[in-house]
C-alpha positions as CSV (number, residue, x, y, z in Angstrom):
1,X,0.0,0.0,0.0
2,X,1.7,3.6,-1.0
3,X,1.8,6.3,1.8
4,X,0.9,8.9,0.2
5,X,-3.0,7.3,-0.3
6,X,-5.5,10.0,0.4
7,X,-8.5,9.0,3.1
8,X,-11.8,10.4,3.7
9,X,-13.1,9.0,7.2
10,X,-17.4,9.2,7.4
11,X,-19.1,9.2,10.5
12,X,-22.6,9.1,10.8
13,X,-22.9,11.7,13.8
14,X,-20.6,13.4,16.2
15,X,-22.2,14.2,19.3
16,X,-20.7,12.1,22.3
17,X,-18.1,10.2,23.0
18,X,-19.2,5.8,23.0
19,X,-19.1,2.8,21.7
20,X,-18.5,4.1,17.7
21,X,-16.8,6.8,18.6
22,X,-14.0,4.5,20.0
23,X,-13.5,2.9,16.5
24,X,-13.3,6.3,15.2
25,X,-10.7,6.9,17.5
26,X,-8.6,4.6,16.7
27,X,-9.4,4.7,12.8
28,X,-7.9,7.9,12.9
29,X,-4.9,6.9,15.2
30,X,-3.9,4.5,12.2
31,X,-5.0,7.6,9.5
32,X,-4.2,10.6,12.0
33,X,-3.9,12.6,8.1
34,X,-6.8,11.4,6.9
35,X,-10.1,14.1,6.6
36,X,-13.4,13.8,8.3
37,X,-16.9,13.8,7.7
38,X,-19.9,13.7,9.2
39,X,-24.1,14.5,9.6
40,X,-23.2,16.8,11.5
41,X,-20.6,17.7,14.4
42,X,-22.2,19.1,17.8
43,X,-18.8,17.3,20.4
44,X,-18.2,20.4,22.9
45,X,-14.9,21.3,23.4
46,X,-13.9,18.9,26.2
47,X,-15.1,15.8,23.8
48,X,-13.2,16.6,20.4
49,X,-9.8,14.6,21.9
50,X,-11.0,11.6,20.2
51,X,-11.1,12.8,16.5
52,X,-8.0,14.8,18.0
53,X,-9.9,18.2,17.1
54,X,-9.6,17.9,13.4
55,X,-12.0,19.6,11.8
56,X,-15.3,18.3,10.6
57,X,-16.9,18.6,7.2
58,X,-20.6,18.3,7.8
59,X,-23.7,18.5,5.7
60,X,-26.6,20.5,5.5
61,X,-28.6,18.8,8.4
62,X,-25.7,20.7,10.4
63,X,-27.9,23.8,9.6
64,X,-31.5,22.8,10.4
65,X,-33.6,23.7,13.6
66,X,-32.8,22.2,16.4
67,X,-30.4,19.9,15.0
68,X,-28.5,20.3,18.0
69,X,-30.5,17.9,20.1
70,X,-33.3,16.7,17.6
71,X,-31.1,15.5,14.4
72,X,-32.4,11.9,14.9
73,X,-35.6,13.7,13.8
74,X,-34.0,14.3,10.5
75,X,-33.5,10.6,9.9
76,X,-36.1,11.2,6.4
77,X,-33.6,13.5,5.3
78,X,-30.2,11.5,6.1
79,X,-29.8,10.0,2.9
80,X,-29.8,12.6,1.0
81,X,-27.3,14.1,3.6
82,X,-25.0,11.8,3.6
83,X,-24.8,11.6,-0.5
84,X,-24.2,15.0,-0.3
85,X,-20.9,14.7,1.2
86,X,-18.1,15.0,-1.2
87,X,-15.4,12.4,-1.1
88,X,-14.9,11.8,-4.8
89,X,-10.8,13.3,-4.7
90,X,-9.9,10.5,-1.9
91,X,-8.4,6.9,-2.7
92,X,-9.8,5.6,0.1
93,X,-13.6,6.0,2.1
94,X,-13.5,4.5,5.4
95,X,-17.2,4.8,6.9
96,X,-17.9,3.9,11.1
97,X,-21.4,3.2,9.9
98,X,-24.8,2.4,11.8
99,X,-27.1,4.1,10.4
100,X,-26.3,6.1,6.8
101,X,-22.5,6.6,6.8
102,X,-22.1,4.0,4.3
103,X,-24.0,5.3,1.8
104,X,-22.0,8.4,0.8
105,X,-21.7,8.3,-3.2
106,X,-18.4,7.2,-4.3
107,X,-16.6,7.2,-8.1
108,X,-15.7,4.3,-9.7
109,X,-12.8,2.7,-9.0
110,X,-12.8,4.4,-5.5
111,X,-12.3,2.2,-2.5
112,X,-14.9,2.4,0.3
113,X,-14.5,0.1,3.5
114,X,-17.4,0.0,6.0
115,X,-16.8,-0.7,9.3
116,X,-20.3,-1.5,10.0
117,X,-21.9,-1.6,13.8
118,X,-24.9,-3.1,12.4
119,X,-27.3,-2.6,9.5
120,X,-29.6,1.0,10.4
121,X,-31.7,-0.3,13.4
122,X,-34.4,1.6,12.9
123,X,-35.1,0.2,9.5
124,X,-34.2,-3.4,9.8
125,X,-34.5,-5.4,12.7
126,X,-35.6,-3.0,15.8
127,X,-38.2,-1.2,13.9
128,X,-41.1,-2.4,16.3
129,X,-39.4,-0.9,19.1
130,X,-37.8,1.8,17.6
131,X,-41.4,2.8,16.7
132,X,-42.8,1.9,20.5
133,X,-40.5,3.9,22.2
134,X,-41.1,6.9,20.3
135,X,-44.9,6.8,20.3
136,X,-45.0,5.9,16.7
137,X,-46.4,2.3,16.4
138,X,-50.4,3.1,15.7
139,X,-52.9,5.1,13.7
140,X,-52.0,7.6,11.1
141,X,-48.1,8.6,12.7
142,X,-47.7,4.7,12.6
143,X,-48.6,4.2,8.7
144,X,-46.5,7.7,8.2
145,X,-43.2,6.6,10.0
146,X,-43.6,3.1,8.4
147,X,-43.4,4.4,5.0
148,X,-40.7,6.5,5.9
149,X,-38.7,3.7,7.5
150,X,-39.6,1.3,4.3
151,X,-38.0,4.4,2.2
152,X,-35.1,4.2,4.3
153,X,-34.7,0.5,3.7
154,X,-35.0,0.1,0.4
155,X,-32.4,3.2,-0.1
156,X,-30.0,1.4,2.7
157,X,-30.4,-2.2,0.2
158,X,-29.6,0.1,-2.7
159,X,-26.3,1.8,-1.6
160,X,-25.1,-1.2,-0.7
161,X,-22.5,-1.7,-3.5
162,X,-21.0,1.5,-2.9
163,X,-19.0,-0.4,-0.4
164,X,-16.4,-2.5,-1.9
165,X,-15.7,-4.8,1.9
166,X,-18.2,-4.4,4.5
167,X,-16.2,-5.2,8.0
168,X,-18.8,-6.1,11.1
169,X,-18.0,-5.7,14.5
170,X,-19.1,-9.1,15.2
171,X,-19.9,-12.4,13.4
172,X,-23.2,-11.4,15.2
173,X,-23.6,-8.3,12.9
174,X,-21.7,-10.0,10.4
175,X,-24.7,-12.9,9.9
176,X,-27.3,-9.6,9.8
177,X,-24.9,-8.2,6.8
178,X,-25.3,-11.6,5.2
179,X,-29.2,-11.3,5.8
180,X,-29.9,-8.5,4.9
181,X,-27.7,-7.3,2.3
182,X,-26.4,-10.2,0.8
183,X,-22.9,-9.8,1.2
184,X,-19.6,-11.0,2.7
185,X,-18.1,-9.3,5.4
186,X,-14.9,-9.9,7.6
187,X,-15.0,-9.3,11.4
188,X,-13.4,-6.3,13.0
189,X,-13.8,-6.7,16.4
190,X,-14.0,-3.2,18.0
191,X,-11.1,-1.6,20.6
192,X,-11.2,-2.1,24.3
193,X,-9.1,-0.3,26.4
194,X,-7.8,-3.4,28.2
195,X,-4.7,-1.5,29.5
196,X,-6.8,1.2,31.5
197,X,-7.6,-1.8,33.8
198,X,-5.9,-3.9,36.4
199,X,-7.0,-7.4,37.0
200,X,-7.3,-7.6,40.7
201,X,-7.5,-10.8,43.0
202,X,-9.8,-10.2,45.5
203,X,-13.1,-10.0,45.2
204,X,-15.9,-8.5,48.0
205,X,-19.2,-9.7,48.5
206,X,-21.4,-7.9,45.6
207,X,-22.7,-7.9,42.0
208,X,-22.2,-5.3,39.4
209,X,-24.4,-3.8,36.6
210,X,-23.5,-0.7,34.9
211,X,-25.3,0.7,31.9
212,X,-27.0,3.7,30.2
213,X,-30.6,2.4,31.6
214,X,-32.7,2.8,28.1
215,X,-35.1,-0.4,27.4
216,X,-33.2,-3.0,25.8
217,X,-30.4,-3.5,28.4
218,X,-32.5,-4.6,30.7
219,X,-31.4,-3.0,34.0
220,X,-34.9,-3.1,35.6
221,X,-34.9,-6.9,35.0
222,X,-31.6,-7.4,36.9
223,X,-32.6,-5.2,39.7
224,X,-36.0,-7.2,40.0
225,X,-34.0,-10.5,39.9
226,X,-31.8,-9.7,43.0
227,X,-34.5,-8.3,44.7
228,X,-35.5,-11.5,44.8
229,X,-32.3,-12.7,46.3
230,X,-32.3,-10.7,49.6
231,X,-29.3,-12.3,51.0
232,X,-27.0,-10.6,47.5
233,X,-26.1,-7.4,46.7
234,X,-26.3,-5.8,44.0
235,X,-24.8,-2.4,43.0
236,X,-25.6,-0.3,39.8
237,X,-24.1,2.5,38.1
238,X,-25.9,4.2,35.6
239,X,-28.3,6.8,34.1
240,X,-31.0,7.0,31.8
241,X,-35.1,7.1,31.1
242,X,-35.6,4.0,32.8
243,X,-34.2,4.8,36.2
244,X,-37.3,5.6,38.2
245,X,-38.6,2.5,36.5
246,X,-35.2,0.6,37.9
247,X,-35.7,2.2,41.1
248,X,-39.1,0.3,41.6
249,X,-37.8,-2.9,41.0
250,X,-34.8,-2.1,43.6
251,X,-35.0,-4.1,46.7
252,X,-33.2,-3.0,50.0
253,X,-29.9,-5.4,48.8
254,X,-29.9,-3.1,45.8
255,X,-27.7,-0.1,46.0
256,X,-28.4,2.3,43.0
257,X,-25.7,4.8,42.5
258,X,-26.7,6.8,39.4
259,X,-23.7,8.2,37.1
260,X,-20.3,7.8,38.0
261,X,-17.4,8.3,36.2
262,X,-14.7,5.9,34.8
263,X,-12.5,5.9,38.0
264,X,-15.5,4.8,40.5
265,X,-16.9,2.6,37.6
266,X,-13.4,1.1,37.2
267,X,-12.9,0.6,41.4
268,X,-16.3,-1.6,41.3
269,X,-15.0,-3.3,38.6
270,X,-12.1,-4.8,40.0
271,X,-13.7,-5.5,43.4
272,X,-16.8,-6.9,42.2
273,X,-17.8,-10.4,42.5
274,X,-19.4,-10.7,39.0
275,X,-20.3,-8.4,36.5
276,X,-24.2,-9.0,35.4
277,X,-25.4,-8.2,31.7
278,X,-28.9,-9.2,30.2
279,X,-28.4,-7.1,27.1
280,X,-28.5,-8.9,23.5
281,X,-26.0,-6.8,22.6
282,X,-24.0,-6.0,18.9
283,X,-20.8,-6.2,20.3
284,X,-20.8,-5.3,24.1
285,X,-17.5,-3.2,25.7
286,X,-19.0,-3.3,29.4
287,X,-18.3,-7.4,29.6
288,X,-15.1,-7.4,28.2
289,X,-13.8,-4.1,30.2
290,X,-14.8,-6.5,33.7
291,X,-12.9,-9.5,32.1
292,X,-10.0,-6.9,31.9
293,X,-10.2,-6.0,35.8
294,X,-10.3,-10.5,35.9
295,X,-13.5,-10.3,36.9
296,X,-16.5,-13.4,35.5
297,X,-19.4,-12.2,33.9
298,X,-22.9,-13.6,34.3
299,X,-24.3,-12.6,30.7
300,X,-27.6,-13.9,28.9
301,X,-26.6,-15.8,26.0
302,X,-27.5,-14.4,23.0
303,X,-25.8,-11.5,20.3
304,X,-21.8,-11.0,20.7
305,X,-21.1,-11.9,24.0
306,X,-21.7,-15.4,22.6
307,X,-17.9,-14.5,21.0
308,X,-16.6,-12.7,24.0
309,X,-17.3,-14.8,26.9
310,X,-15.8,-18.6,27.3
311,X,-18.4,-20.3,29.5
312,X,-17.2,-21.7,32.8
313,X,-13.5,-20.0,32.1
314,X,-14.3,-16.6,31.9
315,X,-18.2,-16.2,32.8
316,X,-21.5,-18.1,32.7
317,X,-24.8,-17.6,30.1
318,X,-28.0,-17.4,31.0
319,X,-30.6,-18.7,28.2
320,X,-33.5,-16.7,28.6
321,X,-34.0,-12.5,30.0
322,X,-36.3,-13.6,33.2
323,X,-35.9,-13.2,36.8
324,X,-35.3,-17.2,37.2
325,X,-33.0,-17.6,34.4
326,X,-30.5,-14.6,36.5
327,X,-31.0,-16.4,39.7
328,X,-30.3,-19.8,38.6
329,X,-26.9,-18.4,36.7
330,X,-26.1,-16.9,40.3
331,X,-26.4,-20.1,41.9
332,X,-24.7,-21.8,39.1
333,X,-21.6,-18.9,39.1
334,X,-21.3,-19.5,43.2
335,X,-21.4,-23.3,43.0
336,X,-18.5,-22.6,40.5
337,X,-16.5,-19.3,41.6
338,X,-13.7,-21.4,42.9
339,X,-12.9,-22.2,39.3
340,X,-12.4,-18.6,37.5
341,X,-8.8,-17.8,37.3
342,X,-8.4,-14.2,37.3
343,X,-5.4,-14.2,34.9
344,X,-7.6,-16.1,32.4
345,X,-10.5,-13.8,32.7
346,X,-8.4,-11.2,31.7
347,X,-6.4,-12.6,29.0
348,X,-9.3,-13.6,27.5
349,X,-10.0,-9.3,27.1
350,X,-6.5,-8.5,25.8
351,X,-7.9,-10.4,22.7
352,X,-10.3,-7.2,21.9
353,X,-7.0,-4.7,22.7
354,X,-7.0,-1.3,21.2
355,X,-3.6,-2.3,19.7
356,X,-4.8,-5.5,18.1
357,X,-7.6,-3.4,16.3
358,X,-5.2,-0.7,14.9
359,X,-2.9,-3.9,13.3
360,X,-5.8,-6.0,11.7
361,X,-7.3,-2.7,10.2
362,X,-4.1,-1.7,8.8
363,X,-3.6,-5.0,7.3
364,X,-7.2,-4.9,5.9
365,X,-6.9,-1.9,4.1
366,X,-3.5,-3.3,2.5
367,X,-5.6,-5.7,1.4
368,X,-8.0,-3.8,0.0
369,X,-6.0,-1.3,-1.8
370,X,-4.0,-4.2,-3.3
């Protein structure tokens, strides 16, 4: 591959710093010359380390009302955002895609890898809840948004060949690539910071969860199962619109202690007893950042923690998200505990390292621009 190849980077959004934004960070750690794009580009000041305050070329959705805090309100109008992005003078199009990123137009003979999170969820295979949550699922807004979302489908099946090698984050994603788009795909798994954690030995006497608390990661589900467990103690560290809800469920052996930040999540990491996650996740970090700090995790079995988690070495599955299933895999992980070695626990994360990442994608894009 020549050095002097010229790289456009795509992004569908840049408004916080999580899970995609970490393999945009360390896209641009291989590519730190390479330009950026993006919807649009709303980071504050103290969050713009991560594209290592490069400037951002944005589209017109940068402009509308009340972008700022409503631009998933513009999803209608993404498409023809993102085509409007001009990346024709650059060898090489590397989108961090899960929603429209991918599609921006590209001229023959141009190569375009996607490093795709997951096909756009909205469209494809959370539409039901996508449409729940929002109040959009019934009468005249729910025939309204469907079309729209149908729109959106059929233009995200149509781009598709604008990408010459589609890279999932997981086989997980990588099986709905195959499904829904009919097309190969190599696995890229994305970067966790293993070496921001230390694997401890001890452990105290509690149970960890720690998410953002929206609907699908099931937070209120864990806090109802060790409710039911009065004699184990659960802690949880998180935000979100399902707190209260959480809250509810939250017997007096579970300790709620809202946001914290990395330091104090880190500190419960490495003393907890296991790390609890009933999320059916696309990839997952949380799991694989408590296997770092050696610590087993009790997960339910189904997305990519099926790829990240050896059972009985490194953590347990549990088959179905119901109160029973998470107190028989407590019972199970205790009957066991004996047997998780911390040292495997977290070599099994220094498989996902940041620097592992940064050497498969280089040699990808050597093999691409072959």
């Amino acid at each position: 591959m020549r050095d002097d190849i010229k790289i456009a980077v795509i992004h569908d959004w840049l408004v916080t710093y999580a899970g995609a934004e970490r393999l945009l960070e360390q896209v641009l750690a291989v590519f730190p010359d390479a330009d950026l794009f993006s919807l649009v580009d709303f980071l504050p000041p103290d969050k713009r380390f991560f594209i290592k305050n490069k400037p951002v070329r944005t589209s017109f959705l940068q402009h509308f009302p009340l972008a700022r805090t409503k631009y998933r309100s513009y999803l209608p109008f993404m498409p023809v955002a993102i085509e409007s992005l001009d990346v024709f003078g650059y060898d090489l199009v590397i989108s961090v895609s899960h929603a429209v990123a991918k599609g921006v137009r590209t001229a023959p003979g141009q190569k375009h890898i996607c490093i795709c999170c997951s096909p756009i969820r909205y469209a494809w295979d959370l539409r039901q809840q996508y449409l729940e949550e929002s109040g959009l699922d019934k009468g005249i807004k729910g025939l309204l948004a469907n079309f729209m979302l149908d729109r959106v489908k059929a233009w995200d099946l149509a781009v598709t060949p604008r990408v010459t090698h589609f890279a999932a984050i997981s086989e997980y994603i990588g099986r709905r690539i195959k499904n829904n788009y009919g097309r190969d795909y190599s696995v890229l798994y994305p970067p966790v910071y293993v070496e921001q954690f230390e694997p401890v030995e001890k452990r105290e006497n509690f149970y960890l969860t720690a998410s953002r608390m929206v609907p699908y990661k099931k937070i209120p589900l864990i806090a109802e199962a060790f409710s039911a467990m009065p004699g184990k103690e659960l802690v949880i560290i998180g935000d979100g619109p399902e707190f209260s809800k959480v809250r509810g469920k939250a017997g007096p052996n579970v300790k709620l202690l809202g946001y914290q930040d990395s330091n104090v999540l880190r500190d419960y990491l490495q003393r907890a007893k296991a790390f609890v996650f009933a999320a059916e996740e696309d990839f997952g970090i949380a799991p694989l950042e408590a296997q770092a700090c050696g610590t087993p995790v009790i997960a339910y079995g189904a997305g990519a923690v099926r790829e990240t988690i050896i059972e009985g070495k490194t953590g347990l599955y549990f088959e179905s998200q119901t109160v029973e299933a998470i107190v028989d895999a407590v019972g199970r992980l205790e009957s066991l505990e004996k047997s998780f070695d911390v040292r495997e626990i977290r070599k099994n994360a220094e498989r996902f390292s940041s620097e592992r990442f940064r050497r498969e994608l280089k040699k990808l894009v050597s093999e691409v621009m072959v």
